[in-house]
TILUM-821829 format. One line per 10 residues: number of its first residue (from 1); their letters; for each residue y, x, z of N, C-alpha, C. Coordinates in steps of 0.05 Angstrom, whole numbers. Layout:
<rs>
NUM> A> Y/X/Z/Y/X/Z/Y/X/Z; ...
</rs>
This chain:
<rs>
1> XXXXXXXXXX> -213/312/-223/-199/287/-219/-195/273/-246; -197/250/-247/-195/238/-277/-164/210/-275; -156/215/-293/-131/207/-300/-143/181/-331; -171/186/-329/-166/162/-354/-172/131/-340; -151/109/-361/-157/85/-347/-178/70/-357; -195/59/-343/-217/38/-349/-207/5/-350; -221/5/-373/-215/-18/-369/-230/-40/-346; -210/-65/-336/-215/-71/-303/-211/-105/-314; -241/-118/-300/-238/-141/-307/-223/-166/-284; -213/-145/-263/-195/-159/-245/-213/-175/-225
11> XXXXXXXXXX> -238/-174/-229/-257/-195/-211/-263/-166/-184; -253/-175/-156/-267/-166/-138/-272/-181/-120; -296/-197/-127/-302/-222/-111/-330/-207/-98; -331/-220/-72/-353/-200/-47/-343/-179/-39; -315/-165/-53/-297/-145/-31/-278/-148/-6; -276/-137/3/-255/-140/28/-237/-112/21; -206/-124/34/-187/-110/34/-172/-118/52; -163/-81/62/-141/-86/89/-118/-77/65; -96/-93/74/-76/-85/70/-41/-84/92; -43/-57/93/-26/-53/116/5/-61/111
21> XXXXXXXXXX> 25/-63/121/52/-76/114/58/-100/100; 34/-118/102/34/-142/75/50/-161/83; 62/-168/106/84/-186/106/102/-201/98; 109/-177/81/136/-184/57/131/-161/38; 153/-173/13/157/-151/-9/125/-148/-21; 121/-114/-33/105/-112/-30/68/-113/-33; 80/-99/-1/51/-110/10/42/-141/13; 61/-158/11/48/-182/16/42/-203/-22; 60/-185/-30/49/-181/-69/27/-176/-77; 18/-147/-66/-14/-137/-69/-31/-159/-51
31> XXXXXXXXXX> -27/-164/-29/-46/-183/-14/-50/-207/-29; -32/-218/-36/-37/-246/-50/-53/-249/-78; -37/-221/-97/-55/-211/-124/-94/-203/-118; -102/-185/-93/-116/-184/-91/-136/-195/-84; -124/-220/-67/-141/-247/-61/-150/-260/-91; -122/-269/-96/-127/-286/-125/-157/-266/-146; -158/-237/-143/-187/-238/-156/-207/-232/-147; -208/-247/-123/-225/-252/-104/-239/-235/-83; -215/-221/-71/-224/-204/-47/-219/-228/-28; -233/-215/-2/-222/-229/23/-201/-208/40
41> XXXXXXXXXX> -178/-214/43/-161/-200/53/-147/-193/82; -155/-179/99/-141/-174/121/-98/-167/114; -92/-183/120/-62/-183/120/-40/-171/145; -41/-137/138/-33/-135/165/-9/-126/169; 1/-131/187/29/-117/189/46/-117/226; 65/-121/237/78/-122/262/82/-147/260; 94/-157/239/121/-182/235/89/-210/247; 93/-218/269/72/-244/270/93/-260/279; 126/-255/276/139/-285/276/164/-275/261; 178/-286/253/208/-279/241/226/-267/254
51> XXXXXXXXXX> 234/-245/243/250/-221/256/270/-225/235; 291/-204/240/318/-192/228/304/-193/194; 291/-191/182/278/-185/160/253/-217/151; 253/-231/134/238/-257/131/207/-247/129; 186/-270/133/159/-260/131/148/-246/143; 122/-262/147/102/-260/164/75/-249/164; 56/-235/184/29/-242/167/22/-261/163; 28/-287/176/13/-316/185/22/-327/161; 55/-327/138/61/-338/121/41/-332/98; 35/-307/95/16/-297/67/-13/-300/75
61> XXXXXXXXXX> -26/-299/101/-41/-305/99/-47/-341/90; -29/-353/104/-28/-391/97/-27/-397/67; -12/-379/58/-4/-374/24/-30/-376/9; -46/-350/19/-78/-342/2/-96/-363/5; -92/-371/37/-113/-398/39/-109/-426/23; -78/-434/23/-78/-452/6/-77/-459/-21; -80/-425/-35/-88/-425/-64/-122/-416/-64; -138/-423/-48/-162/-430/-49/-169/-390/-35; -163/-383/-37/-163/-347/-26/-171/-343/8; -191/-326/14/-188/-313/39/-173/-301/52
71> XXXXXXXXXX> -162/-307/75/-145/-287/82/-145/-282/119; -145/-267/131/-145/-258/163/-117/-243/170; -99/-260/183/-71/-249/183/-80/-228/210; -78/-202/214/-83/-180/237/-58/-164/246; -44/-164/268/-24/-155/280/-39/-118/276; -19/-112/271/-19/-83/266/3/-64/262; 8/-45/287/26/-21/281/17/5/274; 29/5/254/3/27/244/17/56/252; 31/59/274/46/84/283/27/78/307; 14/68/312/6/62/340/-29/65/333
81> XXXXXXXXXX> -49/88/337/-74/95/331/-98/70/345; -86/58/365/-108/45/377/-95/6/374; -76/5/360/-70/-20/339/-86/-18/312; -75/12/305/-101/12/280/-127/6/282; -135/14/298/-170/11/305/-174/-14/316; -156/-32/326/-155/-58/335/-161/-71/303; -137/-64/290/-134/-86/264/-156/-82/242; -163/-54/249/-194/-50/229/-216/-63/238; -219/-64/268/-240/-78/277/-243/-112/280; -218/-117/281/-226/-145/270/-225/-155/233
91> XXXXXXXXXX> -217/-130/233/-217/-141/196/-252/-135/190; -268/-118/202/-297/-116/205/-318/-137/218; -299/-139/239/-317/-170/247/-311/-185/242; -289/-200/219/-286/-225/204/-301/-227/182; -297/-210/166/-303/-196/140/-337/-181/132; -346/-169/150/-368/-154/155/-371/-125/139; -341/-118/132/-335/-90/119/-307/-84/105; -299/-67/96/-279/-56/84/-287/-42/55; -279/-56/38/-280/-39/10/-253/-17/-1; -228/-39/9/-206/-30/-3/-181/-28/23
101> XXXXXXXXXX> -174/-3/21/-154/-1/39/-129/0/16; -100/-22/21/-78/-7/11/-58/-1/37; -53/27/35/-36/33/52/-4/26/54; 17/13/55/40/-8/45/51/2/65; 60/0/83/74/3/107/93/23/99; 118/11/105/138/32/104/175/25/119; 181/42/116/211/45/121/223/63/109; 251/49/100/270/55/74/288/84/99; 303/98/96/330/107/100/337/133/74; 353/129/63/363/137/32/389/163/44
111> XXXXXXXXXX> 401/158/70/415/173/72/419/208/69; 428/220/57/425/251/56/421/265/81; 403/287/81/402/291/104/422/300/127; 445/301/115/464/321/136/478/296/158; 465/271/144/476/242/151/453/222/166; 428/237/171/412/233/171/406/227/213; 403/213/223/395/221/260/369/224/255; 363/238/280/332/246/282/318/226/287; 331/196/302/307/180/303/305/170/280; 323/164/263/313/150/228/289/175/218
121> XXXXXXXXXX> 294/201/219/278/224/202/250/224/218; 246/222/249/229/213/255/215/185/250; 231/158/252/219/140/243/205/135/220; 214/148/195/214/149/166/181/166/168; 181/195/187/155/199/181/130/188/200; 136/176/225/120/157/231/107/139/222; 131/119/208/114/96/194/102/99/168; 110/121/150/114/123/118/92/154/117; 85/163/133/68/187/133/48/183/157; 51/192/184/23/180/200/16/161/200
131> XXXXXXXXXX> 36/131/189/24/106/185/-6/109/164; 9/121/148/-22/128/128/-32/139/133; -33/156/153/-48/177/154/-78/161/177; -61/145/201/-83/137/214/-93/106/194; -79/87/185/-98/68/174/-122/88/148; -120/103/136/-132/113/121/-158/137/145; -154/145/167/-174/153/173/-191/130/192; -176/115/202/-199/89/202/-207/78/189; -209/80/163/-224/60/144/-232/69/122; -228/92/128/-254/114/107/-285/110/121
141> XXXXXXXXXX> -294/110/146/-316/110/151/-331/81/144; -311/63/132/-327/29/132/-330/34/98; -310/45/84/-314/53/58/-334/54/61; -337/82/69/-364/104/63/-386/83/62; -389/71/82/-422/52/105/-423/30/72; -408/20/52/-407/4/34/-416/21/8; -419/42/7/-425/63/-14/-401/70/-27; -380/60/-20/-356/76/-34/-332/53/-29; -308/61/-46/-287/36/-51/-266/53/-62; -243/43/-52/-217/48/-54/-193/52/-42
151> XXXXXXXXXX> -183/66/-41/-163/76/-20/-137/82/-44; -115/66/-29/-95/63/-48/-65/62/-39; -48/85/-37/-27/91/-14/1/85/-28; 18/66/-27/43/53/-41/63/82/-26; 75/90/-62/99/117/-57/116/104/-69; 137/129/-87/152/112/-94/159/136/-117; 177/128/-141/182/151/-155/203/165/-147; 221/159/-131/238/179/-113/227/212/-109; 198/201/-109/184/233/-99/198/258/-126; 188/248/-145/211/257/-168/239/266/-176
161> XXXXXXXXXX> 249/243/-164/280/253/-163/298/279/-145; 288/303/-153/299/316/-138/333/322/-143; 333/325/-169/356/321/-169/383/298/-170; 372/284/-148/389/265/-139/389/267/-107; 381/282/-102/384/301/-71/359/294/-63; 364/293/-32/336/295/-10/348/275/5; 319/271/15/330/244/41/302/233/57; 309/228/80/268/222/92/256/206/77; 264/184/70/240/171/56/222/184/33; 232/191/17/228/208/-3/216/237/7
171> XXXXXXXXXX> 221/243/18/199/266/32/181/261/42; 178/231/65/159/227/73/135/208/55; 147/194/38/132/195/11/110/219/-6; 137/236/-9/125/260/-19/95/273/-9; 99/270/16/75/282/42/50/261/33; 60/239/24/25/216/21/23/232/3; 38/232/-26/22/237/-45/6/269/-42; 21/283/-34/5/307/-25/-25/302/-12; -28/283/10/-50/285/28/-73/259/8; -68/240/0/-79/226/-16/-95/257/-47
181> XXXXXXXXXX> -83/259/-55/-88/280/-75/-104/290/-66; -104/308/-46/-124/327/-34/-153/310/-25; -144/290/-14/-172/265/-6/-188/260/-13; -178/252/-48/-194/249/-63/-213/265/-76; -206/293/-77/-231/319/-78/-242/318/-49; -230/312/-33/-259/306/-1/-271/284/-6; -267/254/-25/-279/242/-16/-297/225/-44; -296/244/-58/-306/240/-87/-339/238/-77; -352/257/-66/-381/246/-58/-387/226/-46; -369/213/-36/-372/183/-16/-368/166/-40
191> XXXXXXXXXX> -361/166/-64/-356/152/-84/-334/137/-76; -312/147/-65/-281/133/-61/-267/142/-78; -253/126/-100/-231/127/-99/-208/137/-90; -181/151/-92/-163/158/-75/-140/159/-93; -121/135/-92/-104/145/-112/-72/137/-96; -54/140/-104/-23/131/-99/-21/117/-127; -2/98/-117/18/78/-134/42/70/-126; 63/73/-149/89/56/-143/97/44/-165; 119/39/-164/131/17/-181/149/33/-194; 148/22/-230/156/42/-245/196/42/-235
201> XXXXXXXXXX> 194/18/-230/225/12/-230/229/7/-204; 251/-15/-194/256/-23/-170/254/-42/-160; 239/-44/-142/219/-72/-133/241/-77/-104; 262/-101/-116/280/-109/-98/262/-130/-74; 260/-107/-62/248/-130/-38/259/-129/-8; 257/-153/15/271/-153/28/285/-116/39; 265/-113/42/265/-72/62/278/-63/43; 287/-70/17/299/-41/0/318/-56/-3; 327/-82/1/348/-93/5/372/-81/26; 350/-85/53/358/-69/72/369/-46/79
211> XXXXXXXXXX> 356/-35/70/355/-2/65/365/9/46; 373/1/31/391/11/7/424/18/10; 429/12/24/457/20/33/473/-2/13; 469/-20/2/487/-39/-10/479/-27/-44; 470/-19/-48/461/-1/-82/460/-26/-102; 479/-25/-121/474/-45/-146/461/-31/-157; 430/-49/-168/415/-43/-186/416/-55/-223; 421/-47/-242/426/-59/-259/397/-74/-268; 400/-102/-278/369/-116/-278/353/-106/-297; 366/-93/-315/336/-76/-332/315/-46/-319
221> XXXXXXXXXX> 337/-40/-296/320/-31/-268/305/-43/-257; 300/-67/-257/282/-87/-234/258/-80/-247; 244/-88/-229/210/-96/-236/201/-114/-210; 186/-142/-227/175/-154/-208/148/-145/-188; 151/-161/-168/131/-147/-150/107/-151/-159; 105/-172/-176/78/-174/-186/61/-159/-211; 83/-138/-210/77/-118/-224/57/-105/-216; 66/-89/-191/50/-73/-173/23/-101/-162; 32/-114/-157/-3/-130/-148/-15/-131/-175; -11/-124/-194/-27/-126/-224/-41/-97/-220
231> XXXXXXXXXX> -22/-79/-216/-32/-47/-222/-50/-48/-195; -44/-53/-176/-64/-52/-153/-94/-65/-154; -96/-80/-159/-112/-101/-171/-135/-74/-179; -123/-65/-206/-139/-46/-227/-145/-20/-209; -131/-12/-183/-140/4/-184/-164/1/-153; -154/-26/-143/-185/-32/-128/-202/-32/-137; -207/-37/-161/-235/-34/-179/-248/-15/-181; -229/9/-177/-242/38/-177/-259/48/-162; -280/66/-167/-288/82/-145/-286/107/-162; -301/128/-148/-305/156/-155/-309/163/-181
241> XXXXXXXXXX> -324/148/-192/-330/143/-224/-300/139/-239; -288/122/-232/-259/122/-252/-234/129/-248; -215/120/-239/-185/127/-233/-188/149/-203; -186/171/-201/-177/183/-178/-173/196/-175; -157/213/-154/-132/223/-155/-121/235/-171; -98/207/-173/-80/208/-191/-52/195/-181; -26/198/-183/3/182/-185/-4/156/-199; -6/140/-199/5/114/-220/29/100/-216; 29/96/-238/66/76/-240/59/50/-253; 64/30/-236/50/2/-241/52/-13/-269
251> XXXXXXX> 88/-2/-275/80/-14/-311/63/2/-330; 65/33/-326/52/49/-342/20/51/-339; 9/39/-319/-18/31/-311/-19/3/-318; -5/-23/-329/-21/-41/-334/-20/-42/-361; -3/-26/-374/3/-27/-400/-29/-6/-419; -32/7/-404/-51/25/-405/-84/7/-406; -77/-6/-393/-108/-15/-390/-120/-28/-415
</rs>
Protein backbone atom coordinates (compact mmCIF):
# COMPACT_ATOMS: atom_id res chain seq x y z
CA UNK A 1 0.00 0.00 0.00
CA UNK A 2 1.57 3.35 -0.67
CA UNK A 3 0.93 6.38 1.48
CA UNK A 4 3.06 8.76 -0.74
CA UNK A 5 1.24 11.86 -2.32
CA UNK A 6 1.51 12.60 -6.03
CA UNK A 7 1.35 15.34 -7.19
CA UNK A 8 -2.48 15.88 -8.96
CA UNK A 9 -3.15 18.30 -11.61
CA UNK A 10 -6.91 18.34 -10.68
CA UNK A 11 -7.98 17.80 -14.43
CA UNK A 12 -10.44 14.73 -14.64
CA UNK A 13 -12.02 15.62 -17.73
CA UNK A 14 -13.54 12.28 -19.81
CA UNK A 15 -14.21 10.76 -16.14
CA UNK A 16 -17.39 9.97 -14.62
CA UNK A 17 -18.26 9.92 -11.01
CA UNK A 18 -21.02 8.54 -8.85
CA UNK A 19 -21.30 10.20 -5.89
CA UNK A 20 -23.59 8.77 -3.25
CA UNK A 21 -25.23 11.22 -0.47
CA UNK A 22 -24.42 14.45 -2.61
CA UNK A 23 -27.40 16.40 -1.77
CA UNK A 24 -26.16 18.44 0.85
CA UNK A 25 -23.04 19.10 3.03
CA UNK A 26 -20.54 17.10 1.93
CA UNK A 27 -21.35 15.03 -0.65
CA UNK A 28 -22.79 17.67 -2.58
CA UNK A 29 -19.12 19.69 -1.91
CA UNK A 30 -17.25 16.75 -3.55
CA UNK A 31 -19.93 16.67 -6.44
CA UNK A 32 -19.61 20.18 -7.36
CA UNK A 33 -15.52 20.22 -6.75
CA UNK A 34 -15.38 17.21 -8.92
CA UNK A 35 -17.39 18.52 -11.79
CA UNK A 36 -15.57 21.83 -11.69
CA UNK A 37 -12.29 19.53 -12.84
CA UNK A 38 -14.17 18.14 -15.19
CA UNK A 39 -15.82 14.90 -14.37
CA UNK A 40 -19.34 14.25 -15.38
CA UNK A 41 -21.19 13.56 -12.25
CA UNK A 42 -23.98 11.30 -11.20
CA UNK A 43 -25.46 13.17 -8.07
CA UNK A 44 -27.05 10.70 -5.94
CA UNK A 45 -28.83 10.62 -2.98
CA UNK A 46 -32.98 10.03 -1.49
CA UNK A 47 -33.57 13.85 -0.97
CA UNK A 48 -35.36 14.57 -4.80
CA UNK A 49 -37.49 17.30 -3.01
CA UNK A 50 -37.08 19.20 0.37
CA UNK A 51 -37.40 17.35 3.49
CA UNK A 52 -36.84 18.17 7.31
CA UNK A 53 -33.07 18.74 6.24
CA UNK A 54 -32.42 21.52 2.92
CA UNK A 55 -31.09 20.15 -0.50
CA UNK A 56 -31.55 18.28 -3.21
CA UNK A 57 -30.10 16.12 -5.94
CA UNK A 58 -31.93 18.30 -8.54
CA UNK A 59 -30.40 21.61 -6.61
CA UNK A 60 -26.56 20.42 -7.14
CA UNK A 61 -27.08 18.91 -10.00
CA UNK A 62 -28.73 22.60 -11.55
CA UNK A 63 -25.71 24.11 -9.61
CA UNK A 64 -22.93 21.99 -11.84
CA UNK A 65 -24.92 22.65 -14.97
CA UNK A 66 -25.01 26.24 -14.60
CA UNK A 67 -21.36 26.66 -13.86
CA UNK A 68 -20.82 25.09 -17.28
CA UNK A 69 -20.32 21.23 -15.43
CA UNK A 70 -22.12 17.86 -16.12
CA UNK A 71 -24.25 16.62 -13.93
CA UNK A 72 -27.22 13.54 -13.75
CA UNK A 73 -29.22 14.11 -10.47
CA UNK A 74 -30.12 9.86 -9.69
CA UNK A 75 -32.59 8.96 -6.83
CA UNK A 76 -30.76 6.52 -4.75
CA UNK A 77 -31.09 4.58 -1.39
CA UNK A 78 -28.21 3.12 -0.92
CA UNK A 79 -29.64 0.76 2.07
CA UNK A 80 -31.82 -0.48 -0.59
CA UNK A 81 -29.46 -3.12 -3.15
CA UNK A 82 -31.78 -2.88 -6.15
CA UNK A 83 -31.93 1.33 -5.87
CA UNK A 84 -28.25 0.87 -6.01
CA UNK A 85 -28.21 -0.98 -9.16
CA UNK A 86 -30.99 1.31 -10.43
CA UNK A 87 -28.73 4.52 -9.75
CA UNK A 88 -25.58 2.78 -11.19
CA UNK A 89 -27.35 1.87 -14.19
CA UNK A 90 -28.49 4.96 -15.16
CA UNK A 91 -25.34 6.75 -14.21
CA UNK A 92 -23.93 4.04 -17.07
CA UNK A 93 -26.40 4.79 -19.55
CA UNK A 94 -26.01 8.57 -19.28
CA UNK A 95 -22.44 8.62 -18.87
CA UNK A 96 -21.22 5.37 -20.71
CA UNK A 97 -19.09 4.30 -17.47
CA UNK A 98 -17.93 4.87 -13.99
CA UNK A 99 -14.36 5.94 -13.12
CA UNK A 100 -14.92 7.27 -9.61
CA UNK A 101 -17.11 6.15 -6.94
CA UNK A 102 -17.33 8.46 -3.64
CA UNK A 103 -19.10 6.67 -1.15
CA UNK A 104 -20.82 9.94 1.18
CA UNK A 105 -23.91 8.66 2.49
CA UNK A 106 -24.39 8.81 5.94
CA UNK A 107 -26.11 9.28 9.30
CA UNK A 108 -24.91 11.10 12.41
CA UNK A 109 -26.15 9.57 16.09
CA UNK A 110 -23.21 10.62 18.71
CA UNK A 111 -25.23 9.25 21.56
CA UNK A 112 -23.30 6.71 24.01
CA UNK A 113 -24.29 3.55 23.68
CA UNK A 114 -26.20 2.75 26.85
CA UNK A 115 -28.47 5.77 25.34
CA UNK A 116 -28.40 4.45 22.24
CA UNK A 117 -32.20 2.49 20.60
CA UNK A 118 -31.60 -0.27 18.33
CA UNK A 119 -33.27 1.42 15.49
CA UNK A 120 -30.67 4.47 15.51
CA UNK A 121 -27.60 1.49 16.05
CA UNK A 122 -29.27 -0.24 13.27
CA UNK A 123 -29.88 2.75 11.13
CA UNK A 124 -26.30 4.12 11.66
CA UNK A 125 -25.01 0.64 10.27
CA UNK A 126 -27.34 0.47 7.37
CA UNK A 127 -26.70 3.66 5.89
CA UNK A 128 -22.95 4.41 7.08
CA UNK A 129 -21.66 0.62 6.57
CA UNK A 130 -23.90 -1.52 3.99
CA UNK A 131 -24.61 1.78 2.34
CA UNK A 132 -20.94 1.39 1.28
CA UNK A 133 -20.76 -1.65 1.21
CA UNK A 134 -23.48 -2.19 -1.71
CA UNK A 135 -22.70 1.24 -3.78
CA UNK A 136 -19.04 0.07 -3.76
CA UNK A 137 -19.86 -3.58 -4.92
CA UNK A 138 -21.83 -2.20 -7.79
CA UNK A 139 -19.38 -0.11 -9.17
CA UNK A 140 -16.31 -1.95 -8.90
CA UNK A 141 -17.25 -4.02 -11.95
CA UNK A 142 -17.65 -0.56 -14.27
CA UNK A 143 -14.23 0.50 -12.64
CA UNK A 144 -12.66 -2.58 -13.57
CA UNK A 145 -14.43 -2.61 -17.60
CA UNK A 146 -12.49 1.26 -17.67
CA UNK A 147 -9.01 -0.33 -16.67
CA UNK A 148 -9.11 0.99 -13.24
CA UNK A 149 -10.28 4.25 -11.11
CA UNK A 150 -11.13 5.20 -7.84
CA UNK A 151 -13.02 4.30 -5.02
CA UNK A 152 -13.20 6.78 -2.25
CA UNK A 153 -15.35 6.12 1.12
CA UNK A 154 -16.08 9.64 3.39
CA UNK A 155 -15.22 8.53 7.48
CA UNK A 156 -14.60 10.58 9.90
CA UNK A 157 -11.74 11.07 12.55
CA UNK A 158 -14.03 10.01 15.36
CA UNK A 159 -12.75 6.52 14.30
CA UNK A 160 -9.79 7.71 16.51
CA UNK A 161 -11.29 9.08 19.33
CA UNK A 162 -11.53 6.33 21.52
CA UNK A 163 -11.09 7.97 24.33
CA UNK A 164 -13.95 10.09 24.14
CA UNK A 165 -16.20 6.96 24.36
CA UNK A 166 -18.14 4.82 21.74
CA UNK A 167 -21.17 5.51 19.88
CA UNK A 168 -22.70 3.99 16.30
CA UNK A 169 -21.58 6.34 14.12
CA UNK A 170 -18.13 6.06 14.92
CA UNK A 171 -18.10 2.40 14.82
CA UNK A 172 -19.89 2.20 11.90
CA UNK A 173 -17.31 4.46 10.34
CA UNK A 174 -14.75 2.43 11.85
CA UNK A 175 -16.14 -0.85 9.82
CA UNK A 176 -15.55 1.32 6.22
CA UNK A 177 -12.24 2.02 7.02
CA UNK A 178 -11.60 -1.55 7.90
CA UNK A 179 -13.34 -3.01 4.62
CA UNK A 180 -11.96 -0.16 2.26
CA UNK A 181 -8.30 -1.04 3.59
CA UNK A 182 -8.62 -4.59 2.90
CA UNK A 183 -10.11 -3.67 -0.85
CA UNK A 184 -7.54 -2.15 -1.80
CA UNK A 185 -5.00 -5.24 -1.56
CA UNK A 186 -8.12 -7.10 -3.62
CA UNK A 187 -8.23 -4.58 -5.92
CA UNK A 188 -4.73 -3.34 -6.69
CA UNK A 189 -4.59 -5.66 -9.95
CA UNK A 190 -7.73 -3.99 -11.40
CA UNK A 191 -5.55 -0.86 -11.02
CA UNK A 192 -8.18 0.78 -8.40
CA UNK A 193 -7.52 2.85 -6.14
CA UNK A 194 -9.19 2.38 -2.63
CA UNK A 195 -8.80 4.85 -0.17
CA UNK A 196 -11.04 6.64 2.88
CA UNK A 197 -11.16 10.37 3.55
CA UNK A 198 -12.37 12.80 6.14
CA UNK A 199 -12.13 16.05 7.25
CA UNK A 200 -9.34 17.06 9.39
CA UNK A 201 -11.72 19.19 11.47
CA UNK A 202 -15.47 19.72 11.56
CA UNK A 203 -17.33 20.09 8.48
CA UNK A 204 -20.54 21.91 9.95
CA UNK A 205 -23.00 20.68 7.65
CA UNK A 206 -26.68 20.47 7.62
CA UNK A 207 -26.59 16.32 9.16
CA UNK A 208 -23.94 17.23 11.79
CA UNK A 209 -25.90 20.09 12.60
CA UNK A 210 -28.56 17.76 13.14
CA UNK A 211 -27.02 15.18 14.73
CA UNK A 212 -24.86 16.76 16.96
CA UNK A 213 -27.00 17.03 19.84
CA UNK A 214 -26.67 20.95 20.01
CA UNK A 215 -22.43 20.67 20.30
CA UNK A 216 -20.66 24.19 20.19
CA UNK A 217 -17.88 23.91 17.98
CA UNK A 218 -15.18 26.50 18.59
CA UNK A 219 -14.37 28.14 14.88
CA UNK A 220 -10.75 27.21 14.80
CA UNK A 221 -12.46 23.61 14.78
CA UNK A 222 -14.30 24.29 11.54
CA UNK A 223 -13.11 23.34 8.23
CA UNK A 224 -14.77 24.29 5.12
CA UNK A 225 -16.41 21.80 3.00
CA UNK A 226 -14.42 22.70 0.28
CA UNK A 227 -11.77 21.40 1.87
CA UNK A 228 -12.72 17.88 1.48
CA UNK A 229 -13.90 18.53 -2.39
CA UNK A 230 -10.09 19.74 -2.77
CA UNK A 231 -8.69 16.46 -1.05
CA UNK A 232 -11.23 14.44 -3.01
CA UNK A 233 -10.49 15.88 -6.15
CA UNK A 234 -6.64 14.50 -5.62
CA UNK A 235 -7.60 11.51 -4.70
CA UNK A 236 -9.89 10.76 -7.91
CA UNK A 237 -6.84 11.05 -9.75
CA UNK A 238 -5.51 8.03 -8.28
CA UNK A 239 -5.35 4.68 -9.40
CA UNK A 240 -3.29 1.65 -8.26
CA UNK A 241 -0.08 3.33 -9.14
CA UNK A 242 -0.50 6.20 -6.43
CA UNK A 243 -2.48 6.92 -3.24
CA UNK A 244 -4.01 3.56 -1.90
CA UNK A 245 -5.08 2.27 0.82
CA UNK A 246 -4.68 4.68 2.95
CA UNK A 247 -6.81 7.16 5.83
CA UNK A 248 -6.56 10.72 4.47
CA UNK A 249 -7.41 13.86 6.33
CA UNK A 250 -8.42 16.52 3.83
CA UNK A 251 -6.21 19.42 5.18
CA UNK A 252 -3.18 17.09 5.74
CA UNK A 253 -3.67 15.75 2.10
CA UNK A 254 -3.90 19.11 0.35
CA UNK A 255 -1.21 20.54 2.16
CA UNK A 256 0.86 17.62 1.15
CA UNK A 257 0.49 17.76 -2.38
Amino acid sequence: MSDTVLPATGDLTGKVAFVAGASRGIGAAVAEGLAAAGASVAVAARSEQEGALPGTIHAVAQRITAAGGRALPVPCDVTNEESVESAIAATVAEFGGIDILVANAGVMWLAPIEKTPLKRWQLCLDVNLTGVFLVTKAAIPHLRARGGGSLIAITTTGVDMIDRGSNAYWISKAAVERMYLGLASDLRGDNIAVNCLSPTRVVLTEGWQAGSGGREIPPEMVEPPEAMADAAVLLAAQNADGITGTVQRSEHLIAAR
